[in-house]
C-alpha positions as CSV (number, residue, x, y, z in Angstrom):
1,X,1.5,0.8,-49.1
2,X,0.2,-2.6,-48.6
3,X,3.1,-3.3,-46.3
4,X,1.9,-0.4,-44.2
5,X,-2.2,-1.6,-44.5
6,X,-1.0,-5.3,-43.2
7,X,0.6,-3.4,-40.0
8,X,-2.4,-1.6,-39.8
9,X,-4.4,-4.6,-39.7
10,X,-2.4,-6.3,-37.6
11,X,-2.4,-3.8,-34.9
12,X,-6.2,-3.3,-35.2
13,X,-7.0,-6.9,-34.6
14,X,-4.4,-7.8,-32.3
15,X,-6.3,-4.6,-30.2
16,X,-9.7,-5.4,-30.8
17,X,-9.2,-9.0,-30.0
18,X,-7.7,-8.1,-26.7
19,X,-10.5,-5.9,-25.5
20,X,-12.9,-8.2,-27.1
21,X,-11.8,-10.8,-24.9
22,X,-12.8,-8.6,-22.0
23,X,-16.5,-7.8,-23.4
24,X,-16.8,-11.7,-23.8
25,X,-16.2,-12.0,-19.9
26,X,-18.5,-9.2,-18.8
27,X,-21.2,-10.5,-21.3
28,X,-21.3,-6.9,-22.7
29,X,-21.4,-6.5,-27.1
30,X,-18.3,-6.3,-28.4
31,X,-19.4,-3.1,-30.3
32,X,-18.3,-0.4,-27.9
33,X,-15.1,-1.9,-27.3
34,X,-13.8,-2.4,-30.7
35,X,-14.3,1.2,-30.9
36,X,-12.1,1.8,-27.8
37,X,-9.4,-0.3,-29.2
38,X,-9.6,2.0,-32.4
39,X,-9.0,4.8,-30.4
40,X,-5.9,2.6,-28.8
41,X,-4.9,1.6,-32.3
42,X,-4.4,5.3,-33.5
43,X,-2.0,6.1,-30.9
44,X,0.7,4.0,-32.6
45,X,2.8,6.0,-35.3
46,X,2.7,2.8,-37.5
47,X,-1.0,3.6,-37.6
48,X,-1.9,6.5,-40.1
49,X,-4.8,8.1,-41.3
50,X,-4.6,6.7,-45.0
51,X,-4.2,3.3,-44.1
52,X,-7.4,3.4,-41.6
53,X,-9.6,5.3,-44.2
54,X,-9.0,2.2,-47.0
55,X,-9.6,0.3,-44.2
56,X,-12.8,2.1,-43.0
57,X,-14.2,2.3,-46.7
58,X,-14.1,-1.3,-47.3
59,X,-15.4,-2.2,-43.8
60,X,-18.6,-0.1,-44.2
61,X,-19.2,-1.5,-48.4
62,X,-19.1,-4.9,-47.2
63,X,-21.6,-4.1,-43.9
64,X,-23.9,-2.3,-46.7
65,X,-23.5,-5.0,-48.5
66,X,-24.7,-7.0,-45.7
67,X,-27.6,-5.2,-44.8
68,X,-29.0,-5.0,-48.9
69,X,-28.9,-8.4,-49.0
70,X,-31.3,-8.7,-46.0
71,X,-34.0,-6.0,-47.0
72,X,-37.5,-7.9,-46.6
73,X,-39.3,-5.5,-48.8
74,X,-42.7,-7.8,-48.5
75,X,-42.3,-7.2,-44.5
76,X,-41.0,-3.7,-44.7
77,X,-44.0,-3.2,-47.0
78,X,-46.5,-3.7,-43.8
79,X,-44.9,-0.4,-42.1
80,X,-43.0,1.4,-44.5
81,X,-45.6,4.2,-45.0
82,X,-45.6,5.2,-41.4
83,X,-42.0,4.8,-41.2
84,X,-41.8,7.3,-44.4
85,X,-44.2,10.0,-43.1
86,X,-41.8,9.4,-39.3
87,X,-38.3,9.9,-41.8
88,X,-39.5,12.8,-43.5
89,X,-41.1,14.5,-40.9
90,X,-37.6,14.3,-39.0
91,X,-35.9,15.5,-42.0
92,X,-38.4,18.6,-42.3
93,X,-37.9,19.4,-38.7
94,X,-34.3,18.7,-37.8
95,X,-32.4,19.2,-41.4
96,X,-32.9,22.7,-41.3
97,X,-32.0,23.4,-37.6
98,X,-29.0,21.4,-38.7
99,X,-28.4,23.2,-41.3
100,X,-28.6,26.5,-39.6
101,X,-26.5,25.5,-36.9
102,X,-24.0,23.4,-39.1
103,X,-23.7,26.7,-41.4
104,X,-22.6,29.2,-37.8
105,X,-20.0,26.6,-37.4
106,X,-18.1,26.7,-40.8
107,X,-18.6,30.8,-41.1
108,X,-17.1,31.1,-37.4
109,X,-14.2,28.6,-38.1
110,X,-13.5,30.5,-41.3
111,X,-14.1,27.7,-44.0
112,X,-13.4,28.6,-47.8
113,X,-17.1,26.8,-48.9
114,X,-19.6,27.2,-45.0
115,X,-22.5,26.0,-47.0
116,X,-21.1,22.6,-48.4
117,X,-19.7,22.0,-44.9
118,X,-23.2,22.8,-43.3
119,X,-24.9,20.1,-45.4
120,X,-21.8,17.6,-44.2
121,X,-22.1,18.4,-40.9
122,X,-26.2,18.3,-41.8
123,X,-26.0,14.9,-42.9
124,X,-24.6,13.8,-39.9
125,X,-26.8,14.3,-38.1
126,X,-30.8,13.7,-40.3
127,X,-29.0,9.7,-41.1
128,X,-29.0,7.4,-38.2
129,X,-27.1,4.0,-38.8
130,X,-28.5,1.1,-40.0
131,X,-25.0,-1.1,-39.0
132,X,-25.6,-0.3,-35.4
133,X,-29.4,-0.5,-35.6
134,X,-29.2,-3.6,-36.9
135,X,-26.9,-4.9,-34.3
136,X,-29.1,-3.1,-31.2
137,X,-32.4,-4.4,-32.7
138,X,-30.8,-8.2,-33.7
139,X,-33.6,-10.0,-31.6
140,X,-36.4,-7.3,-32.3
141,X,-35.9,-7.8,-36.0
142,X,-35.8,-11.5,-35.9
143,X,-38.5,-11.7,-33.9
144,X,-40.5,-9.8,-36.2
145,X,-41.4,-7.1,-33.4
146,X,-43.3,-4.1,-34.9
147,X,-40.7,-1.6,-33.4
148,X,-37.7,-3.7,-35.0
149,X,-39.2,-3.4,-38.5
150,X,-40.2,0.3,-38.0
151,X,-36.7,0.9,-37.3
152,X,-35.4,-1.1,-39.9
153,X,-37.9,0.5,-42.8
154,X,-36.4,3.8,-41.4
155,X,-32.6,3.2,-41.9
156,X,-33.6,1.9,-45.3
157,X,-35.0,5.3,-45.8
158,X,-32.1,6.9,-44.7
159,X,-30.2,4.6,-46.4
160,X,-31.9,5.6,-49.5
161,X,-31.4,9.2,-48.6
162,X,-27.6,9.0,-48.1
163,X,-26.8,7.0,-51.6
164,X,-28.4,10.3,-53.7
165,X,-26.8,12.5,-51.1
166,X,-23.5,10.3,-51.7
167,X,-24.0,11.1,-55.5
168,X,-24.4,14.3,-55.0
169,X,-21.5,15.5,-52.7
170,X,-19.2,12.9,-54.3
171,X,-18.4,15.4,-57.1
172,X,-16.0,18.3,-56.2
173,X,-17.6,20.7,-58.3
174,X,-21.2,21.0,-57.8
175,X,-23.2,21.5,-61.4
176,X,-26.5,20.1,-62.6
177,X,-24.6,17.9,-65.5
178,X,-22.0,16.3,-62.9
179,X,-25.1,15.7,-60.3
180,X,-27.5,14.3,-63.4
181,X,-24.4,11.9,-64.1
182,X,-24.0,10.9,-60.8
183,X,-27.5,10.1,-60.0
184,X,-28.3,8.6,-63.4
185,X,-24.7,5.7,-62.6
186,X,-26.1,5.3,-59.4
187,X,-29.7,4.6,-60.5
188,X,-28.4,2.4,-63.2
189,X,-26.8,0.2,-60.4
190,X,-29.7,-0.1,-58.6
191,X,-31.4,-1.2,-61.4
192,X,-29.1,-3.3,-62.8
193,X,-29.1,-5.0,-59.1
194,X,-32.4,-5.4,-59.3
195,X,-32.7,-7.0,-62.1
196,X,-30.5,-9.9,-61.3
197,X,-32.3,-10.4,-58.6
198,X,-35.3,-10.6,-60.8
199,X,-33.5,-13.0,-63.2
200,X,-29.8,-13.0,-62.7
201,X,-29.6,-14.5,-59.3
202,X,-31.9,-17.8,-59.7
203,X,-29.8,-18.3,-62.9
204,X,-27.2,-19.0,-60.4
205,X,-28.6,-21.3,-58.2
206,X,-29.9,-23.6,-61.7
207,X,-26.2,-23.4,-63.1
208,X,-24.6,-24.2,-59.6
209,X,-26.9,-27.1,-59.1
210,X,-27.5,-26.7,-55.4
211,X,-24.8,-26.7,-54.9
212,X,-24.2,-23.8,-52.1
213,X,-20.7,-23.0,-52.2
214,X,-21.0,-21.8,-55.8
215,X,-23.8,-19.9,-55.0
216,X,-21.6,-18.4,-52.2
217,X,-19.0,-17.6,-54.9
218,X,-20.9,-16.4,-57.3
219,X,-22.8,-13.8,-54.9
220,X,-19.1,-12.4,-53.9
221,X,-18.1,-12.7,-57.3
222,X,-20.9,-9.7,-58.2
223,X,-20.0,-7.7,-55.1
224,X,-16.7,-7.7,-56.8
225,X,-17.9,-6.5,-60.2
226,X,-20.4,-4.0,-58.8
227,X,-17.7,-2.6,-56.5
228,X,-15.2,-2.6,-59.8
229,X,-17.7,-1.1,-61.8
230,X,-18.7,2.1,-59.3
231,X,-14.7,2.6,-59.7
232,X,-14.8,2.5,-62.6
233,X,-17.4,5.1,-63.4
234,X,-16.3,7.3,-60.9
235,X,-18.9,6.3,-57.8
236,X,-18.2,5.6,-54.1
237,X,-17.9,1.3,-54.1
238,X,-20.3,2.0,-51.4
239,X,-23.2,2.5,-53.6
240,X,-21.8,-0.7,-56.0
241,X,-22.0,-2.7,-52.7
242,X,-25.1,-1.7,-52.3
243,X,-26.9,-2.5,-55.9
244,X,-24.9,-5.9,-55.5
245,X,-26.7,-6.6,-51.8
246,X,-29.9,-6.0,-53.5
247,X,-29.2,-8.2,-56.2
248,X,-28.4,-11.0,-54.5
249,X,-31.6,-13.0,-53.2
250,X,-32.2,-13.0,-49.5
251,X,-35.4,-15.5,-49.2
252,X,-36.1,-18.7,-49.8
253,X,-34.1,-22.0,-48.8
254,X,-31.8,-21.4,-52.1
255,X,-29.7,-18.3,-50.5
256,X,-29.6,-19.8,-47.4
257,X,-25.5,-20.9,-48.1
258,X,-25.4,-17.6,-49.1
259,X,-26.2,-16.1,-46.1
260,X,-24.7,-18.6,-43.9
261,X,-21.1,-17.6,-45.8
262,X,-21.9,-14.4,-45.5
263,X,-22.5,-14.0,-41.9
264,X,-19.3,-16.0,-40.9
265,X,-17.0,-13.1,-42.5
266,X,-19.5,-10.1,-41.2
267,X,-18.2,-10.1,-38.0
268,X,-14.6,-9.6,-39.3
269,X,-16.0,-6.5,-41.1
270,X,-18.0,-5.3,-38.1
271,X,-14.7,-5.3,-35.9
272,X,-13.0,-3.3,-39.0
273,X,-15.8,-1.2,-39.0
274,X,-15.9,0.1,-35.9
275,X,-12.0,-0.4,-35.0
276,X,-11.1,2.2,-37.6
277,X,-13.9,4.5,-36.7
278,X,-12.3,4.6,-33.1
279,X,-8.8,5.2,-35.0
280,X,-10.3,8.1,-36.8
281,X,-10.9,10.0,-33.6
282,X,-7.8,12.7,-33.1
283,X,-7.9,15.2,-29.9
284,X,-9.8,17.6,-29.9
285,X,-9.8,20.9,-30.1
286,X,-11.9,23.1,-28.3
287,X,-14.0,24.2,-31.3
288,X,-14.1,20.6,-32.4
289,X,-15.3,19.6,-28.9
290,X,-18.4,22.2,-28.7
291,X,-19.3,20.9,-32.4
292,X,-19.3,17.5,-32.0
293,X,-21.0,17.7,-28.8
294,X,-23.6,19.8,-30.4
295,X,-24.0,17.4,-33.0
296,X,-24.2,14.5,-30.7
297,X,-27.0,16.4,-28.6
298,X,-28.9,17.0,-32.1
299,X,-28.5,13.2,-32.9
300,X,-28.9,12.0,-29.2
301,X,-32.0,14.0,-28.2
302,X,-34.1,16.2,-31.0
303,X,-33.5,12.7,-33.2
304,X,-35.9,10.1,-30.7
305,X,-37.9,13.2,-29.8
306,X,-39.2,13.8,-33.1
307,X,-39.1,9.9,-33.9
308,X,-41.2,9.1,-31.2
309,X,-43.7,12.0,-31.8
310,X,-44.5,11.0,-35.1
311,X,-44.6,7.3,-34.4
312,X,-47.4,8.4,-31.7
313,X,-49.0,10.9,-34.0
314,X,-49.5,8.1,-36.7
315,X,-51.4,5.6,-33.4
316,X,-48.6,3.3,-32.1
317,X,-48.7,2.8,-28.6
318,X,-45.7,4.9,-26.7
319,X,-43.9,1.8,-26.1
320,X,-43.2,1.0,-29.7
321,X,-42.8,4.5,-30.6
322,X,-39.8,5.1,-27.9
323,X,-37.8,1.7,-28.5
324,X,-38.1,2.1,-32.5
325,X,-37.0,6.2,-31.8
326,X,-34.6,5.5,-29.4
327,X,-32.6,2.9,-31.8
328,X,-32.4,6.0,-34.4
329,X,-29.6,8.0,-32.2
330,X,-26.4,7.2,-34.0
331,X,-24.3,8.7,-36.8
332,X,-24.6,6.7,-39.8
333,X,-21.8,5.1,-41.5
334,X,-23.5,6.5,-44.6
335,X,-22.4,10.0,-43.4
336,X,-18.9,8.6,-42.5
337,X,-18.4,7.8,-46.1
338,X,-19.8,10.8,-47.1
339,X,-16.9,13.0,-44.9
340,X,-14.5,10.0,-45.8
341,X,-15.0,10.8,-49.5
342,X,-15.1,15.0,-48.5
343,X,-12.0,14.9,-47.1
344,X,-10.5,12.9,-50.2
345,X,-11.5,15.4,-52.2
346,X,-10.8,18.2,-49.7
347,X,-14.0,19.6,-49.5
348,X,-14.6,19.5,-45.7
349,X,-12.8,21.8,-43.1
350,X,-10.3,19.7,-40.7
351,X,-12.5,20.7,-38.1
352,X,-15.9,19.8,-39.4
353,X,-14.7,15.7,-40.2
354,X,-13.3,15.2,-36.8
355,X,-16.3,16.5,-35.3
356,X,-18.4,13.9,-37.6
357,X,-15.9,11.2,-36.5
358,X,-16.0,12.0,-32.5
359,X,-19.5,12.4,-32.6
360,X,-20.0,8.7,-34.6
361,X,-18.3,7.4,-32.1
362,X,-19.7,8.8,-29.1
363,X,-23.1,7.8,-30.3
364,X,-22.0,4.5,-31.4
365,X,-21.0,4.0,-27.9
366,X,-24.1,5.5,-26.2
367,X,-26.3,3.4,-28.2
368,X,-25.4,0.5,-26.7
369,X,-25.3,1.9,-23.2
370,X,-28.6,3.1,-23.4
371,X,-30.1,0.1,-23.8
372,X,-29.1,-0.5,-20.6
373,X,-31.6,2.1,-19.1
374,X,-34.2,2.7,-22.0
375,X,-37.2,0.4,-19.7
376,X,-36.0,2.8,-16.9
377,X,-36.8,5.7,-18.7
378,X,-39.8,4.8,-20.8
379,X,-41.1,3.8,-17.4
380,X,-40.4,6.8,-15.2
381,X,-40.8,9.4,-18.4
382,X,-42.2,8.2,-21.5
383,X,-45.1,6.0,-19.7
384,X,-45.8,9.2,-17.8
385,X,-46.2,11.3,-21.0
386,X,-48.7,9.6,-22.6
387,X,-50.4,7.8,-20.1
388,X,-54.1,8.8,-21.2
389,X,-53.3,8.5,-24.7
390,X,-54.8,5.4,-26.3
391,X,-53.0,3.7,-28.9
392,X,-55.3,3.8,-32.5
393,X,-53.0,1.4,-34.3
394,X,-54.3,-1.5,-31.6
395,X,-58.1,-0.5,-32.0
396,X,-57.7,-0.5,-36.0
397,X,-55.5,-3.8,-36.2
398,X,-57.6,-5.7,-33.7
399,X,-61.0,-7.7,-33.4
400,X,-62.3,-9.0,-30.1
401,X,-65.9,-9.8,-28.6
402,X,-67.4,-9.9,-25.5
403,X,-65.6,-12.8,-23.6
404,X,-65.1,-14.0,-20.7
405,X,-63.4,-17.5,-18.9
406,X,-61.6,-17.4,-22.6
407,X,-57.9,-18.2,-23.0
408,X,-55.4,-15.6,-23.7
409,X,-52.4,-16.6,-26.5
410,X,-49.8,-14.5,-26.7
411,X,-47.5,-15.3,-29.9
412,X,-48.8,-16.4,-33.1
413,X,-46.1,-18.6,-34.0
414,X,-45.8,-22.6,-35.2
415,X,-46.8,-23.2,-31.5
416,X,-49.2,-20.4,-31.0
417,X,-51.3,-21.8,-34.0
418,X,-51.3,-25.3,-33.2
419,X,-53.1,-24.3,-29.5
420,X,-55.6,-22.0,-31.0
421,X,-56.5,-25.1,-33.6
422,X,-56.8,-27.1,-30.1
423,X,-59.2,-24.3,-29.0
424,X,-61.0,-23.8,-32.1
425,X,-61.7,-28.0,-31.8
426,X,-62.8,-27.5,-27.6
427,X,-64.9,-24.6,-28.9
428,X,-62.7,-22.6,-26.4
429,X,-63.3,-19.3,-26.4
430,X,-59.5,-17.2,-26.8
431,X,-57.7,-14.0,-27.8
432,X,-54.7,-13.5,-29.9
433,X,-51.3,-11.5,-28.9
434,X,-49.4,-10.7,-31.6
435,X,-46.8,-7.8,-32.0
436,X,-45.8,-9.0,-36.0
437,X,-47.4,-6.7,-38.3
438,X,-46.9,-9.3,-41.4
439,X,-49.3,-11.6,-39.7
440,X,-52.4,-8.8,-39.6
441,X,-53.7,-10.9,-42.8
442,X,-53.7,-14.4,-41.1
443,X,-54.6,-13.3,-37.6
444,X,-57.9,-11.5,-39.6
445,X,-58.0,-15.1,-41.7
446,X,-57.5,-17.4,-39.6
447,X,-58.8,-16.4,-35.5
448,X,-61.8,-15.6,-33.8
449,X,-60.5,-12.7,-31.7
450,X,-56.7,-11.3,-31.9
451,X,-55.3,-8.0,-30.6
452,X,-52.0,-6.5,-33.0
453,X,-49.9,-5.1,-30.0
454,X,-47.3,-5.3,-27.9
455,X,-47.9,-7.2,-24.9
456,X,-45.2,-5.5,-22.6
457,X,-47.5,-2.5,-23.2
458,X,-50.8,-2.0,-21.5
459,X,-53.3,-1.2,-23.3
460,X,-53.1,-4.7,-25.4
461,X,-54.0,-6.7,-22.5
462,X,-57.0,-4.3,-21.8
463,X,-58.0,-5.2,-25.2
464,X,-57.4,-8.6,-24.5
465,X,-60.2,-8.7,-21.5
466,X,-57.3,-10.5,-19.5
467,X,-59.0,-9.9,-16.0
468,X,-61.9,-11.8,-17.4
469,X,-59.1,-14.6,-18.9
470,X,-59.2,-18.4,-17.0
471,X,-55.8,-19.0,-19.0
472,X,-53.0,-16.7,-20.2
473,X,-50.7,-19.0,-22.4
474,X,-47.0,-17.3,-23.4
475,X,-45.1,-18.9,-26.5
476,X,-42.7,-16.6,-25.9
477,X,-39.0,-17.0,-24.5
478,X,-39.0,-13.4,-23.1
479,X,-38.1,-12.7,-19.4
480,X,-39.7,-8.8,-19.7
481,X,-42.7,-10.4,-21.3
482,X,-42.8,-13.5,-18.7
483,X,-42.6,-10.8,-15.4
484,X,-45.2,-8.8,-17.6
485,X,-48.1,-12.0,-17.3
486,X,-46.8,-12.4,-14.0
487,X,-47.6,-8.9,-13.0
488,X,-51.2,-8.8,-14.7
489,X,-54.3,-8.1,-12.6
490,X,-56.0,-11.4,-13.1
491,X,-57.1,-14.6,-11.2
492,X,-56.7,-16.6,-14.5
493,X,-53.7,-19.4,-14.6
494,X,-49.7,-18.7,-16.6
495,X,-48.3,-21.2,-18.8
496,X,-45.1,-19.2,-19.8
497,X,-42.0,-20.3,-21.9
498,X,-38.2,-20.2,-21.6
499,X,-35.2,-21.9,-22.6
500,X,-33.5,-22.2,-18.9
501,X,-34.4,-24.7,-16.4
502,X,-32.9,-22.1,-13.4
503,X,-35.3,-19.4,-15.0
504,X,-38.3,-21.8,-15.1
505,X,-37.8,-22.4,-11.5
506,X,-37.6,-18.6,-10.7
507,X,-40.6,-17.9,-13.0
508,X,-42.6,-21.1,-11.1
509,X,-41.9,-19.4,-7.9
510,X,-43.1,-15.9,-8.8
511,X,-46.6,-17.8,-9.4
512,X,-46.3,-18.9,-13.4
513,X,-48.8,-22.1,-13.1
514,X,-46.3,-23.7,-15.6
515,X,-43.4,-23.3,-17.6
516,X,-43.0,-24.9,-20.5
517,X,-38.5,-25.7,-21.4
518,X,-38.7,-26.9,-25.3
519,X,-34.8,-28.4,-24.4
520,X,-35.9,-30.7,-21.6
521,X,-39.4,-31.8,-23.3
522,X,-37.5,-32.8,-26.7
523,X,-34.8,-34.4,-24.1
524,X,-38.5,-36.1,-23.1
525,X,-39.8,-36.5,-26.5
526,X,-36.4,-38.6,-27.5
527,X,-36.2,-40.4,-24.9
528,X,-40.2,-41.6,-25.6
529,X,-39.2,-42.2,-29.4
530,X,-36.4,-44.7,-28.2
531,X,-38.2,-46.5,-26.2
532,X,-41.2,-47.0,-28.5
533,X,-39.0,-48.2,-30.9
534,X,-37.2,-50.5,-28.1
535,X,-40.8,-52.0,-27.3
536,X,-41.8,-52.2,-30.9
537,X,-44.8,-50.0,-30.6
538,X,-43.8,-48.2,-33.3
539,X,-41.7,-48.8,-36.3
540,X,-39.1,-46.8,-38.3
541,X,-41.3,-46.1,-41.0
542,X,-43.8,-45.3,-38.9
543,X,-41.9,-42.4,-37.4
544,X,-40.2,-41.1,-40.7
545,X,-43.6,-40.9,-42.2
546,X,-44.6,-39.1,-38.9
547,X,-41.6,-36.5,-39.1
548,X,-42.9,-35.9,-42.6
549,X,-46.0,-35.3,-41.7
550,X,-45.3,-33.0,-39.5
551,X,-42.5,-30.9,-41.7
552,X,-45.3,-31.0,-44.1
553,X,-47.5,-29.3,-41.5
554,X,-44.9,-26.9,-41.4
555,X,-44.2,-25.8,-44.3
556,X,-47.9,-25.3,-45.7
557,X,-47.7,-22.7,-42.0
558,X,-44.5,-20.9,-44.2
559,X,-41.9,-21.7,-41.1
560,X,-40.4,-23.7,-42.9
561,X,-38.6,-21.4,-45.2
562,X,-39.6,-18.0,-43.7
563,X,-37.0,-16.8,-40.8
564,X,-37.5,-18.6,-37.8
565,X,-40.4,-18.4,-35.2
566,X,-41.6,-20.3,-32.3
């Protein structure tokens, strides 16, 4: 057996590193094509099924693992109710037309149990994945975009949902004691997560000393006995990886290491991932074909549609409502493991996991293709739809006068506050653009006038009074967001931001006034620094006590241990 799983490996990487290779010279993500070399991979004989599922099962604890240990509940917090009332109303809606539909299939293909298979085939299509999510959203979420985090507080939702559903279906004979024992080990391992990171986890960094490598051991070393525990009482290790990524601390410079180990050996996880979900796909049948494409169209199309009508209902503009719906349209891996574990246990028809497995894939794969086209059609559709509709969220979350010849900011990051302090000591009048929910509190603390919104929508900008702007300052590095300013109806004058002196130039010639490139002005600002201290206008202590000053500066702002932001 192990001889057979190093084969395995062997052929799985050799594959995905070859197609890789090509994705890296197109500049496309990876993701699509590991899952074409899966489906390579599982052509060779040397390749079978039992080998790929291990494979598969460890890929996806590790990736949950992952995405535990970064759960922000303080920043989920700011739209986790609206993301709720979104995830249930989709499971209201679509779970039973699942169900229904899920249920035909099984009674037409003649299964011994059509209702258990229903709820598989049900569950595959009500949880969208958080591991693809997560990697189609990677800059939204980092850059704290209100969209990112609604999406994110939805796949912890579903995420949620699929470890009781996990619980559930993981026992081959369906009774109220064996579901009460399932469900009472799996909340015990939550808990018991939670708890060390209460307690547990800084008891760890103390002992270790600071010393990060330790920390980094000890954080794998409790994946290990979480995962050993969940076998041991009888639970997927899914749900121990996932009480061990909640126990291990995600914020604050002390889990930095951790995460910094952690994300080195995630992408050799993603590639096993997504490699053996391609390996899992077997031709077809024709009454697999019609189901999985069924599912795929449930999944694909009634998913976003309900997503986005609920993210509207609750007053977010349609903008933010179709990019946060149209990142929900894949199989999760939660429902992988849940077939995975089915089939182990021979619960689910042939039929019904292939057709889970084509239609991951498939949807795996269209994700990332449709990002490709998603401004086309929220332009030329979505736009269209809701055109009249104004957005309630922008009106509630904002505060602006009457003004006029003010200064528009857009970005209330390190850089954004230091120019509305400028302002606030010219007495310049100014506006705040700022898509982060987390920052409503400081925005409402700290600024005269600020508008909570996305400023590649348009209603925002209205709110912003930009026609009656002088200035319209971006501290963003975002090409859509730089051609947005560019495009506004206004006489007033566009400092924008990038990192690329050959953008710059193309932005300067489609009118910006100026563009600000932070890699050529620190080039600047060193070469100033050396030749103060060349001339003897300034000393080294002089400049260390400056630097400190200013880190100082930074961290009473929070940016110094928060993620990242300009």
């Amino acid at each position: 057996m192990t001889e057979q799983l190093v084969i395995t490996l062997a052929v799985v990487f050799v594959t995905a590193g070859l197609l890789s290779l090509v994705a890296n010279h197109f500049g496309l993500s990876p993701i699509p094509f590991y899952i074409i070399a899966g489906l390579i991979a599982g052509t060779f004989e040397s390749v079978t099924q039992a080998e790929i599922i291990v494979l598969a099962q460890w890929g996806i604890a590790f990736l949950v693992f992952v995405f535990a240990i970064r759960i922000d509940f303080g920043d989920l917090e700011s739209v986790l109710r609206d993301a709720e009332i979104a995830a249930v109303t989709q499971l209201i809606v679509v779970a039973p037309i699942a169900l229904g539909i899920g249920y035909l299939f099984a009674v037409s293909l003649g299964v011994s149990d059509p209702l258990r298979n229903a709820v598989y085939f049900t569950t595959a299509v009500v949880l969208s994945s958080s591991l693809v999510g997560g990697v189609v959203l990677g800059s939204e979420i980092r850059d704290n975009l209100v969209h990112g985090r609604l999406a994110s507080s939805i796949h912890f939702f579903d995420d949620l949902v699929a470890i009781g559903l996990l619980l559930i279906l993981s026992t081959e004979v369906v009774t109220a004691d064996t579901i009460a024992a399932q469900i009472g080990y799996g909340v015990l391992f939550v808990v018991a997560g939670l708890l060390i990171y209460r307690h547990g986890f800084p008891i760890l960094v103390r002992l270790s000393e600071g010393d990060g490598e330790l920390v980094l051991v000890g954080s794998i070393s409790i994946l290990i006995a979480f995962i050993a525990g969940a076998e041991f009482v009888g639970l997927s290790i899914v749900v121990g990886a996932f009480a061990a990524g909640v126990a291990i601390r995600s914020d604050g410079t002390q889990s930095l290491e951790v995460r910094n180990g952690i994300d080195a050996i995630t992408d050799f996880f993603v590639a096993i991932f997504f490699v053996t979900v391609g390996a899992l796909v077997a031709v077809p049948s024709i009454e697999v074909l019609v189901m999985a494409s069924t599912l795929a169209a449930l999944v694909l199309v009634m998913n976003p549609i309900v997503h986005v009508l609920s993210f509207v209902y609750e007053g977010y503009d349609a903008r933010t409502a179709f990019l946060a719906g149209s990142s929900l349209n894949q199989v999760s891996e939660f429902a992988l493991i849940i077939a995975i574990q089915a089939l182990l246990m021979g619960t689910i028809a042939d039929a019904v996991f292939d057709a889970i497995i084509l239609a991951a894939a498939a949807t795996m794969v269209l994700t990332f293709l449709g990002r490709r086209v998603e401004d086309t059609v929220y332009e030329y559709v979505v736009a269209r739809i809701f055109r009249r509709r104004r957005t309630r969220k922008v009106d509630d979350r904002s505060n602006v006068s009457d003004l006029a010849d003010h200064v528009v900011v857009v970005g209330y990051g390190r850089i954004g506050r230091r120019i509305v302090e400028t302002l606030e000591e010219l007495d310049q009048p100014y506006v705040v653009i700022e898509n982060d929910p987390v920052l409503w509190d400081e925005l409402n603390a700290e600024c005269r006038n600020y508008v909570l919104g996305d400023a590649l929508a348009v209603y925002p900008w209205e709110k912003a009074q930009v026609a009656d702007a002088t200035l319209v300052c971006s501290t963003v590095d975002h090409r859509s967001l730089s051609e947005t300013v560019l495009g506004l109806e206004t006489d007033a004058d566009v400092l924008l931001r990038t990192e690329s002196a050959d953008e710059a130039g193309e932005l300067l010639e489609a009118g910006a006034t100026h563009v600000a490139v932070p890699n050529v002005l620190a080039g600047e600002q060193l070469v100033s620094t050396v030749e103060e201290l060349a001339a003897g206008e300034t000393d080294a202590k002089t400049l260390e006590r400056e630097q400190f000053d200013y880190f100082d500066a930074l961290e009473r702002y929070g940016f110094a241990s928060r993620d990242e932001r300009i």
